[in-house]
N, C-alpha and C positions, 0 to 999 in steps of 0.2 A: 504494500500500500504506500509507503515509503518511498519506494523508489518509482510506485508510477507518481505522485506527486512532485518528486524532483523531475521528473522526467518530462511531463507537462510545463514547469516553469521554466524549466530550462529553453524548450521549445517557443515559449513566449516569449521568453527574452529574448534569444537568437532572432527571430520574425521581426523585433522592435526594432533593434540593430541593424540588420538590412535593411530596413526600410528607411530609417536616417541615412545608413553612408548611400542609400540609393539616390537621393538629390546630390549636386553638387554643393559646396561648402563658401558660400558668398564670405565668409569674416577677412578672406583674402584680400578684400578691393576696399578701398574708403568708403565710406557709409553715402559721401556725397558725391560719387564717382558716375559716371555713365554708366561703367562695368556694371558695378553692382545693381544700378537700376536691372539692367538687362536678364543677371543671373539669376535676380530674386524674382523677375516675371518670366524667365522662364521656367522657373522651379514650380513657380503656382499655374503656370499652365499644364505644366505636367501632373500636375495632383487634379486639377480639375477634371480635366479629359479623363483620366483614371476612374475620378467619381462616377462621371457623365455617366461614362459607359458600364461600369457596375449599376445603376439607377436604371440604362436602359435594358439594361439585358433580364433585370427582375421584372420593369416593367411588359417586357415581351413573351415572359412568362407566367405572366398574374392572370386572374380570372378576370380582373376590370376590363384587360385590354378585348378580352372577348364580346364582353357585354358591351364595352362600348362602340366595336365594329357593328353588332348589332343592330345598338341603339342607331347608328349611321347609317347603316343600309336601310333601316325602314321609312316606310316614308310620313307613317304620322304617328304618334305617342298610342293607338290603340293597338296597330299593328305589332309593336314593338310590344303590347304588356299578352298580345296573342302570340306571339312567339315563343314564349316562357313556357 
């Protein structure tokens, strides 16, 4: 029990880890540099898009996205609740 609970934290820890050294490390550049403008949007572009696409891939797999092509294709709100 022990050792799957280290073994779990350890696992978490390591996950945290790469996921910091996976952005680049902007403390390099002056704070009021061009660079650092740059490195610091691009680092938040790269976390966004990551989100984006985790958001969309759940929502391509939800039961909403169903219902809401539904609700789409029909053509008036009676049809839509005779569908069901």
């Amino acid at each position: 029990m022990k050792l799957l609970k280290l073994l779990i934290s350890s696992f978490f820890i390591l996950s945290l880890y790469t996921a910091v050294m996976a952005e680049e490390n902007c403390d390099k550049f002056d704070k009021l540099s061009k660079e650092y403008a740059k490195c610091t949007s691009e680092n938040l572009k790269d976390k966004t898009s990551k989100k984006a696409s985790e958001w969309k891939n759940k929502f391509n797999n939800s039961k909403l996205k169903e219902k809401l092509t539904k609700f789409k294709n029909s053509k008036s709100h009676s049809e839509f609740i005779e569908k069901k």
